[in-house]
N, C-alpha and C positions, 0 to 999 in steps of 0.2 A: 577103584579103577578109573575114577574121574580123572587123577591124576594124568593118569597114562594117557587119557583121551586128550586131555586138554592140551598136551603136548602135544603128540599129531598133530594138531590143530595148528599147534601155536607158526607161521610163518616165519616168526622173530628164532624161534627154538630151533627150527629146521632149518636157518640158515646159519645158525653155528657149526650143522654139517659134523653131527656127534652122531653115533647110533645110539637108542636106546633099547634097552633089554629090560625086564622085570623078572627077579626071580623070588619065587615065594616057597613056603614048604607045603602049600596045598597041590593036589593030584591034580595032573596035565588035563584028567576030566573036568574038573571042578575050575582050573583056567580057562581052559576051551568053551565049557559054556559060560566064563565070565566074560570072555573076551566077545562072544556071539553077541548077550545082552548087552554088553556097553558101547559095542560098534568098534573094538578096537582089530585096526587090519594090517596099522605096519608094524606094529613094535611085537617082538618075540614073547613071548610069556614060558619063562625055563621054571619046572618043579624042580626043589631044593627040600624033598621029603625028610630027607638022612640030614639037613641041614650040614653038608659038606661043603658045602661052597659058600654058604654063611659063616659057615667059620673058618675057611679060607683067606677070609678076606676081615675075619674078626670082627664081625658084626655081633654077633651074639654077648659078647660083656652088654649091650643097650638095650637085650629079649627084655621082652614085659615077663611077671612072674610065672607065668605058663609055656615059658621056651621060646613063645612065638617072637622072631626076630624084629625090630622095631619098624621105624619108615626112615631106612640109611639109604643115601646115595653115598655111592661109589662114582668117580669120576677115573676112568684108569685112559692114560693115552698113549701115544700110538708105539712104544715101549713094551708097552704091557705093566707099569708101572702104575700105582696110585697117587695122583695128580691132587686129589680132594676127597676128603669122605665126613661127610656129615650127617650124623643122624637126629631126624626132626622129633619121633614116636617116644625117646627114652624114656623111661618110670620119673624118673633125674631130673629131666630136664621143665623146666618152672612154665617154658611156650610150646609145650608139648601138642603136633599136631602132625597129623595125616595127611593135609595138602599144603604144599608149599608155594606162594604165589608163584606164578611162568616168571615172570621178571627175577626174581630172585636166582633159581636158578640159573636163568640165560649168564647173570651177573659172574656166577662162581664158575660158569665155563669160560668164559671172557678172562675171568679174572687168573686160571689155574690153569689153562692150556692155550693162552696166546701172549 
């Protein structure tokens, strides 16, 4: 959830004037009180139980071996279209990781929807 915090934060990330969302397949409980203990107050936290909406948008080919869906962004704009999707979490992937520096991202909004 640092992620997510750190974003809020980020003044650089909010002036790119994106929304963000989180969606995970843990219960709206178990977001709720993730969201209480981490301090996070703008960004939405959507359960994705059924993982329907992970596979939606095809995220699930990069689940670790237990389904659980990796650490993908999705960048979709004002279309409704996918702009960029990368995922950082994959089994696959050699720089496999959970936080992505702020600047990086700012970079791929900059770079995929202006």
């Amino acid at each position: 959830m640092q992620q997510i915090v750190d974003l809020e934060n980020s003044p650089e990330f909010l002036a790119e004037n994106v929304a963000l969302l989180s969606i995970a397949r843990d219960a709206p409980a178990e977001l709720a009180a993730g969201a209480l203990e981490s301090g996070i107050v703008k960004t939405s936290l959507l359960s994705d139980a059924d993982k329907k909406v992970s596979a939606s948008y095809d995220v699930l080919k990069w689940a670790i071996p237990s389904g659980e869906p990796g650490h993908t962004f999705v960048l979709v704009n004002q279309d409704g279209t996918i702009a960029w999707i990368k995922d950082y979490g994959a089994p696959d992937n050699p720089e496999r990781t959970m936080y992505v520096p702020i600047e990086e991202l700012i970079q791929a909004v900059r770079d995929n929807l202006k």
